[in-house]
C-alpha positions in Angstrom: 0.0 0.0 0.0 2.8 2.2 0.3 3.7 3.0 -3.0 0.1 3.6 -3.6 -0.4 6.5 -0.7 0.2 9.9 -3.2 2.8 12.2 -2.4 1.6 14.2 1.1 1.5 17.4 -0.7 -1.4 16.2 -2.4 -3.1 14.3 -0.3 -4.5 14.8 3.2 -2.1 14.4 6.0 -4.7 13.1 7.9 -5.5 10.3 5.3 -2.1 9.7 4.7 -1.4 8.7 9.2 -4.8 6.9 8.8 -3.3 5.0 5.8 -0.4 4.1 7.2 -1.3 3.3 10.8 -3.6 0.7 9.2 -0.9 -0.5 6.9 0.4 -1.7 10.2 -2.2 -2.9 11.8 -1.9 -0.4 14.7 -4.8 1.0 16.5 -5.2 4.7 17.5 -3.7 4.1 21.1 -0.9 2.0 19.8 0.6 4.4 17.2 0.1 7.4 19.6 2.1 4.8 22.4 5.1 3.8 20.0 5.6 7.2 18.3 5.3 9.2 21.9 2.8 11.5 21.2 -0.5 11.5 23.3 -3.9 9.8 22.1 -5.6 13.3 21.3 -3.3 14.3 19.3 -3.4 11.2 17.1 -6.7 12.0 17.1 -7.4 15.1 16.2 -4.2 14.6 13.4 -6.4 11.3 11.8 -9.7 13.9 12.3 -7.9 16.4 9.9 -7.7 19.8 12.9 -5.8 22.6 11.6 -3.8 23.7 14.1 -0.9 21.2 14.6 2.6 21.6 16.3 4.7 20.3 13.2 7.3 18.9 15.6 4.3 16.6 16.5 3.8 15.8 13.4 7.2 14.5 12.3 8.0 13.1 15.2 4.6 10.7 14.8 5.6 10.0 11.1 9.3 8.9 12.0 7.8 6.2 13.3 7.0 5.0 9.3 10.1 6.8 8.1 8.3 10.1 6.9 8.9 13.6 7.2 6.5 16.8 6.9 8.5 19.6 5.1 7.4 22.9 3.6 7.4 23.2 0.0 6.1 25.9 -2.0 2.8 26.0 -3.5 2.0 25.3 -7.5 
């Protein structure tokens, strides 16, 4: 399934988490336990809230080997 999630910049990040945490058979509680961030934030990330600390973010997705970065708009 990996090589079928788009690049992040077009997709949802919030589909993209779902996606992956799936991929591995994790649940909700069990990705926010392994990649140290709390339960509401997973959350709220999966849920698609605006305002997210982006050290949050990356710090989740190192868990799959993913990064966040800011590139400029098309």
């Amino acid at each position: 399934m990996r090589n079928d999630i788009i690049h992040m910049e077009r997709t949802k990040l919030s589909t993209v988490v779902k996606a992956l945490r799936k991929e591995y058979g994790l649940t909700q509680e069990d990705l926010a336990m392994k990649s140290g961030v709390g339960l509401c934030f997973v959350r709220n990330l999966e849920q698609g809230k605006p305002s997210l600390r982006m050290d949050k973010v990356n710090q989740l997705l190192d868990l799959f080997n993913y990064e966040l970065i800011a590139s400029k708009k098309s």
